[in-house]
Phi, psi and omega in degrees: 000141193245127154345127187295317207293346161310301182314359211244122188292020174263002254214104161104345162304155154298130197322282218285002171253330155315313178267344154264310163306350186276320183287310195285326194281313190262352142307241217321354147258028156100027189238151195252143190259113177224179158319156185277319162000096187287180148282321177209201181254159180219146220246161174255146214279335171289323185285323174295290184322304166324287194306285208291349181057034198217128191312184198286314178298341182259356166279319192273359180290282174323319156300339175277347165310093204331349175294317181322143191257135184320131159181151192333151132225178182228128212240179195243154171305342164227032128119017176309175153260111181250332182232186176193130161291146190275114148262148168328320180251009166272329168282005167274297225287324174291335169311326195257130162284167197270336167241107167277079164230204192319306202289302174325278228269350171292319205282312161327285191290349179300307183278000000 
C-alpha cells in the first residue's frame, strides 16, 4: 500500500509553485480564494443587528441566504456564524428587506 502524500502531485514542488497550482485547482472547481487580508471592518452578528435596528436571528437567517452577497465570516464550531466582515454590497443587500409588508413599512414611516 502507497502513502497517500506519494500520490499527491504537490508533493516535492516548491511551497509558493504549490500554493498556486493549488489555489488555481480549487477556483476552478468553484470555490473563491483570496489574501487573508480584510477588507472592511468586522462586526459580531449582535452588533450588526443593533446597527440594522433588527434581532440577532434575522441577521444570521439573512446570512444563511442563497441570496447573500460573499464576505469574510468567522463561524463556531458548528457553523454558527459569530462575526462577519462588512462590504458595500453586503450592507446594501442587507439594508433592503427581504418581505416589504406592513410591519417593515410602519417601522420606516415611525423614524
Amino acid at each position: 500500500m502507497k502513502p497517500l502524500v506519494a500520490n499527491n502531485p504537490l508533493h516535492g514542488l516548491p511551497e509558493t509553485l504549490a500554493t498556486v497550482i493549488a489555489v488555481e485547482y480549487l477556483r476552478a472547481l468553484g470555490w473563491r480564494c483570496e489574501e487573508t487580508g480584510c477588507d472592511g471592518e468586522e462586526f459580531e452578528i449582535g452588533e450588526l443587528a443593533d446597527l440594522l435596528g433588527v434581532k440577532a436571528s434575522l441577521v444570521g437567517v439573512r446570512l444563511h441566504h442563497p441570496g447573500c452577497p460573499p464576505a469574510r465570516r468567522r463561524c463556531g464550531p458548528t457553523g454558527r456564524v459569530l462575526s462577519v466582515v462588512m462590504t458595500p454590497e453586503l450592507e446594501a443587500w442587507l439594508s433592503i428587506p427581504k418581505q416589504p409588508g406592513c410591519k417593515l413599512s410602519a417601522r420606516r414611516v415611525r423614524r
